[in-house]
N, C-alpha and C positions, 0 to 999 in steps of 0.2 A: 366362623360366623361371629359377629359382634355381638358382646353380654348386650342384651335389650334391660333398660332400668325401667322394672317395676314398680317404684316408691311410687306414683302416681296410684297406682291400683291401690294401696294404704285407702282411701278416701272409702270404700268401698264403694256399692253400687249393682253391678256384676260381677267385678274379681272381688276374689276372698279380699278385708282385711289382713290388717299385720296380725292381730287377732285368729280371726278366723283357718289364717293358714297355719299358727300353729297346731292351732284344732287338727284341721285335715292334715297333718303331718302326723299327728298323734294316732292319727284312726287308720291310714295310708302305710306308715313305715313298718320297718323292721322291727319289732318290739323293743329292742333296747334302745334305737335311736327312739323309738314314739314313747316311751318315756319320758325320757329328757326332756322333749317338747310337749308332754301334757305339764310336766312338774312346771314348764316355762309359761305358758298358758295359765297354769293357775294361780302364779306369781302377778303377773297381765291382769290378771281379771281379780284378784283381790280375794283369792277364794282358798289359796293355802293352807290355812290356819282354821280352817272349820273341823269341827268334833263330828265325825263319822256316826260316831254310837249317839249322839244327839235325838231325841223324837226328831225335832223341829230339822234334821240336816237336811231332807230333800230340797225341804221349799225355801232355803237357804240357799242352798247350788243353783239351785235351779229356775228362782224366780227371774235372778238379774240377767238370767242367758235370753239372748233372742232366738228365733224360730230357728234358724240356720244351725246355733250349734245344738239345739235338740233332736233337729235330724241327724248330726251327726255321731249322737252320744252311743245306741246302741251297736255302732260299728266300732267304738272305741272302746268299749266292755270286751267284746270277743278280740279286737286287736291284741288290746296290751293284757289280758287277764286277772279274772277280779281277783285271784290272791297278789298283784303287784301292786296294787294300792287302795286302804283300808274304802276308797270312796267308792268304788267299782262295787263291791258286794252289795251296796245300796243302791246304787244303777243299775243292779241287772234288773229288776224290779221293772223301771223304764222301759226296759229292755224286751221283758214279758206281755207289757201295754201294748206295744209298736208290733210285736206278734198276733196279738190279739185282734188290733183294728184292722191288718194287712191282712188276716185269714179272714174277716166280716167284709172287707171291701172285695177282697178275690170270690169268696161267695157269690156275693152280689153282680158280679161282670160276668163269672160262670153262666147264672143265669138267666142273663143277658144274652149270650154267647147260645147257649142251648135255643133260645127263640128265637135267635138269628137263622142260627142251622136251619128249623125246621122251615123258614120261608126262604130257603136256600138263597141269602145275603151272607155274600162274603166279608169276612171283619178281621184286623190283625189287631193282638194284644200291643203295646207299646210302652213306652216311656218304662214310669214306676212297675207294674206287675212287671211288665218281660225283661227290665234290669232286675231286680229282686229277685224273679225267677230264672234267669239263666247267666246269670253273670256272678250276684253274690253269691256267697257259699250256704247261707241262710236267710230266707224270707226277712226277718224281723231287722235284719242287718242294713234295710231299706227303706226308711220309713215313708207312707205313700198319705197324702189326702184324699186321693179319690184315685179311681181306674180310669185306665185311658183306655178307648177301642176305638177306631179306625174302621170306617166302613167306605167306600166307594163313593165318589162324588154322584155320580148315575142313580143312585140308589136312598140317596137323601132323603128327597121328596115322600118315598115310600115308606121307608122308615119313621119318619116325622106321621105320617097318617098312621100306621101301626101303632105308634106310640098310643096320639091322640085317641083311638079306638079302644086303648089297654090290652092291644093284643100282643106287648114285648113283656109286659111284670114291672113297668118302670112308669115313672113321672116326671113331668118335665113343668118349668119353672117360668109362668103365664109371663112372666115381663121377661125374662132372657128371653120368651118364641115374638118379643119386637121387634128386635135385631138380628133376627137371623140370615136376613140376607148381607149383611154386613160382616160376618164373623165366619170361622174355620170351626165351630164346633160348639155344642151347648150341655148343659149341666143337668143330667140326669140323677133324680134318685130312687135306688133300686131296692133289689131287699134288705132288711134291716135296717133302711133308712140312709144307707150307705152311697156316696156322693158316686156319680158316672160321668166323667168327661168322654162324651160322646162326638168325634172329630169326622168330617167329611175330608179336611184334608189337615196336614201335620205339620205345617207353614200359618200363622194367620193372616201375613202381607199377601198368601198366594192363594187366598179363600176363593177369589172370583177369575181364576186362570185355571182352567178343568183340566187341561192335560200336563201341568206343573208337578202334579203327583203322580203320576202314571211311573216315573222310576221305581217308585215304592214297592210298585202291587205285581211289578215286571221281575225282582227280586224275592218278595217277599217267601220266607220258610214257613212248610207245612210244618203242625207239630200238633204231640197228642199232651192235654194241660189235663191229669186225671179223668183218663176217658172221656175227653171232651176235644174234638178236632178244633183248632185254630191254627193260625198264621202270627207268628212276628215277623221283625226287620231280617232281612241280610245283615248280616255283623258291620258290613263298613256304613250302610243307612242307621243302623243303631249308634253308635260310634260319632257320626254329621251329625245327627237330631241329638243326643244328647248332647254335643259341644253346645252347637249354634242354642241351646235351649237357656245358656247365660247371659243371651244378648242385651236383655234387658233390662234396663233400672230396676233395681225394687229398694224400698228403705228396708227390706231384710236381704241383702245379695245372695242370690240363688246358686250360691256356691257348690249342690250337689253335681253341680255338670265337674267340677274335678274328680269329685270323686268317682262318681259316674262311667268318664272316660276313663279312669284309669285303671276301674276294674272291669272294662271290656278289654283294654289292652294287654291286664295281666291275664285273663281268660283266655282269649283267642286269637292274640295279634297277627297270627300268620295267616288269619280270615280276611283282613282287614287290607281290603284292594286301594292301593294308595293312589293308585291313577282314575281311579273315580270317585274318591275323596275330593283330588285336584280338580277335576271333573266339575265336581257341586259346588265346590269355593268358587270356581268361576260361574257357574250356572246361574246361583240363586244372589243374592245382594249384601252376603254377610263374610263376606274377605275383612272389613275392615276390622271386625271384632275378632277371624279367624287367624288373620296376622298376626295378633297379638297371643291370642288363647293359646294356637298350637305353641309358640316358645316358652310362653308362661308353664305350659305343663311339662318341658323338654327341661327348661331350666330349673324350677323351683321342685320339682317331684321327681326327674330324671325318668318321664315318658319315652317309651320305646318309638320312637317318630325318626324314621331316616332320612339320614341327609338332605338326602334328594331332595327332600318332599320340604323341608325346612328351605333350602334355597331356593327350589318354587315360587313357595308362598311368600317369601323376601321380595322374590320378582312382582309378586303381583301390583298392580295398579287398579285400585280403586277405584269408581266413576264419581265426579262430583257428588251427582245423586245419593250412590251408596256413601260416602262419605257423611252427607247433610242428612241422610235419613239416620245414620249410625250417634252420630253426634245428640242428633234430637231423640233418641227413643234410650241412651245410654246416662240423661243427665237427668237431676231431680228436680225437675221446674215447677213442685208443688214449695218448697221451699224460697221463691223468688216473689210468694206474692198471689196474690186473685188476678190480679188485672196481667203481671208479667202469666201467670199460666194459662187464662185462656188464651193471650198472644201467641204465644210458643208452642198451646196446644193447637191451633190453625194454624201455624205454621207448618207443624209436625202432617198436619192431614193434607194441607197442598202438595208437599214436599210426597205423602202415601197416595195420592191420587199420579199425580205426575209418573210415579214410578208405578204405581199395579192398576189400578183404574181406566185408565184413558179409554181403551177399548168398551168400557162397561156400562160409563155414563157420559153424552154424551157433551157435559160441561162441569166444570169444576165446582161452577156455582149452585148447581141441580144436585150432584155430589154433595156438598156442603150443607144445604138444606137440609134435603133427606136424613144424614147423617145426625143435625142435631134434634130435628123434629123425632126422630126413630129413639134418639137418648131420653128426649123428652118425655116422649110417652112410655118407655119400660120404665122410668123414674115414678112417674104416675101410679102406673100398675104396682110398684114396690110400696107404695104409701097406701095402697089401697090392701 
């Protein structure tokens, strides 16, 4: 198979930086090679030369780092070990916070979870909790903003009245309930105050396609989360959603999907049904990002990805569509300007109607409308 050149992903975006990947090499490897590559990293980033024993050292490390490599740090504490370098013993600290919030956020989805049971709606845990929970070796090794839960599209409706009624223990957030016909899921917060991504489905291109997630809930594992019955993914649904979940632009690149994948891969790869992997790369509209992603983690991390499955996805052919949708939703068009980004951002929504819409409304122009009247007024409600 031909080296694929990543220099291109340097810009960041969705791939890690040159930066950021020696982070995740540092937190990923074998402790002596992750070494090497934090000592290289900290060279990178200008951070070498700091006094450990310092009051002031934290917020020295760690002002100048963005969001991505603070997710990354408490996996790199337990990696490399805080007697191998005098800066770790002052991380683990970090280390103890990210335990902290992840046991108040998992609280909080518990019981969530408990009042789902009793109106017997079915919900799978997802993303952050059931990667932290069943993949890393420790909770804190994960760091999460909020829970994700997964409830049945059928079941929305009912739930959303629940809410509203206060009969789940949660609250929900009067200008996100303006867009809800428009989105894959809305921000709940729960006990402790602690943030809930509450998701009808696990796609947001495929919020308005009811039986696009029926794979999910066809697979989905029973399991007991401290005496508490729920469901996660099948290993190889786990594994798709956490790739596909770097598809998009962010000016902090959501670099945990390497991480992610690769510690589904070193957990349970023999779970991991590679023909229905191949399956979803064609099914759903994210080949072109998945071309890239699966050699990136084959080549730069040395992911257990076979052959087969590598030549595959080489084969695949992209549709114009997924291509013009992939292009627009992976580039930072806040950076070109007001006038270039609301251009580009219409763009982006023709190009999302064209491709998931069509069925739903029955004109682009009605679509369009709708869409910014619906921005309009949750904009309102936030200033109010």
């Amino acid at each position: 198979m031909i080296k694929t050149d990543f220099s291109v992903y340097d810009k960041g975006g969705h791939f890690p930086t040159e930066s950021h990947e020696l982070l995740l090499k540092a937190a990923l490897f074998p402790r002596e090679e992750a070494l090497m590559f934090f000592q290289k990293w900290l060279v990178k980033e200008n951070l070498d030369n700091l006094k450990a024993e310092e009051p002031n050292f934290l917020s020295k490390f760690l002002d100048p780092l963005d969001m991505a490599c603070h997710r990354l740090l408490p996996l790199i504490v337990h990696n490399l070990g805080i007697e191998n370098h005098s800066y770790l013993k002052k991380l683990k600290g970090h280390q103890k916070n990210v335990w902290v919030k992840n046991q108040r956020i998992s609280l909080s989805v518990k019981e969530l979870i408990k009042a789902l049971n009793e109106y017997q709606i079915d919900h799978i845990v997802f993303k952050g909790i059931s990667l932290a929970t069943n993949y890393y070796d420790r909770i804190e090794h994960r760091p999460m903003n909020d829970g994700d839960l997964l409830i049945p599209m059928k079941d929305k409706e009912q739930v959303l009245e629940l809410i509203a009624k206060s009969k789940l223990g949660v609250d929900f957030n009067e200008a996100d309930m303006q867009i809800l016909d428009f989105v894959h899921a809305t921000h709940l917060e729960g006990k402790g105050r602690m943030d809930i991504d509450l998701h009808w489905h696990v796609f947001s291109e495929y919020s308005q396609i009811s039986k696009s997630c029926d794979f999910i809930w066809e697979k989905a594992c029973e399991f007991e989360w401290d005496e508490i019955n729920t469901k996660r993914l099948d290993t190889t649904h786990e594994f798709f959603v956490a790739l596909v979940h770097g598809r998009d632009f962010d000016p902090v690149p959501p670099i945990r999907w390497v991480a992610d994948c690769l510690m589904i891969l070193r957990k349970d790869v023999d779970a991991v049904d590679w023909s229905e992997f191949i399956r979803l790369s064609k099914s759903f509209c994210y080949s072109p990002f998945i071309k890239k992603a699966i050699p990136y983690l084959q080549e730069r991390f040395n992911a257990q990805i076979p052959q087969e499955v590598l030549t595959e996805l080489e084969g695949l052919t992209p549709t114009w569509d997924e291509m013009s949708y992939y292009n627009s939703i992976s580039s930072n068009i806040r950076e070109k300007g007001t006038l270039a980004m609301v251009y580009l951002g219409t763009k982006r929504r023709f190009i999302y109607y064209r491709m998931f819409l069509k069925e739903r409304w029955p004109s682009v122009w009605v679509y369009l409308f709708n869409w910014y009247l619906t921005r309009w007024k949750r904009e309102q409600k936030r200033i109010v």
